[in-house]
N, C-alpha and C positions, 0 to 999 in steps of 0.2 A: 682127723684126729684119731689115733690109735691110745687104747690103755691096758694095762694090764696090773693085775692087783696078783701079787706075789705073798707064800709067807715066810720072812727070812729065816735059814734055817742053820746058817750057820753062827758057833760059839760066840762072836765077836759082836756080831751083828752088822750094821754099818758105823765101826770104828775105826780109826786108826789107817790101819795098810787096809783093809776090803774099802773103805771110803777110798781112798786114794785111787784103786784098780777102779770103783763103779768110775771115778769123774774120770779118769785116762780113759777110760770107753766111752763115754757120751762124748768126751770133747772130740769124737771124732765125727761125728755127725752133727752136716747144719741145724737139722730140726731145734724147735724148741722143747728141750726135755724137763719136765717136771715131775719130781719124786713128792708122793704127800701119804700124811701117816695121822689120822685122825682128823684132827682141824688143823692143821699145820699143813708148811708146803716149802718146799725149796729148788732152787733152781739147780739140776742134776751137775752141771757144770763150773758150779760152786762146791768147794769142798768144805769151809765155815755153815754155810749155808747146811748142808747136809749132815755132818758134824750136829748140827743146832738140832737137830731133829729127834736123834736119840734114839735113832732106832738099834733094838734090842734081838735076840734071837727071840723066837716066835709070834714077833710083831708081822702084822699084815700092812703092806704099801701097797698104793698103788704107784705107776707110772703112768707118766702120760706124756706122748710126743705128739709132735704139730709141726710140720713142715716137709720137703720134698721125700726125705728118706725117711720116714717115722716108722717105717714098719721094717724097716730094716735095723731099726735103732733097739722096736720093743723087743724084736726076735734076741739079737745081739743080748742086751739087757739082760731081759728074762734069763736066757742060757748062763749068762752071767752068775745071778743070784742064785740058782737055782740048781747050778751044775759045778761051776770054777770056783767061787769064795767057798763053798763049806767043803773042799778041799784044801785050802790054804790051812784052814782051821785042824788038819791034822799030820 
């Protein structure tokens, strides 16, 4: 099991179109991925699910994968939030 705790940093947060691009990226990996933000927790592969969660700009997530490719899923991920959506947001 791989995790990594992110803090999102773009305008939108996980709304809308960046929810959309995170689930198109995890649905590509078998692992099990899980995005959780406080006491809460959703399945990465879920977009309602994620959506539910409400994550905001400068909220901190963590993720967490579990299965064959997880480290290639947190890497993916990570570069994700961290690099690609707070680009979309301008």
């Amino acid at each position: 099991m791989k995790t990594l705790k992110v803090k999102v940093s773009n305008r939108s947060g996980l709304h809308a179109r960046p929810a959309a691009v995170f689930v198109q990226t995890a649905r590509k990996f078998k692992s099990r991925i899980t995005v959780r933000k406080l006491d809460k927790a959703a399945d990465s592969k879920n977009i309602l699910q994620l959506l539910a969660l409400g994550v905001d700009m400068g909220d901190e997530i963590e993720i967490v994968a579990e299965g064959p490719d997880e480290e290639e899923a947190i890497a993916e991920l990570g570069k994700l939030l961290t690099e690609v959506l707070p680009s979309i947001d301008k």
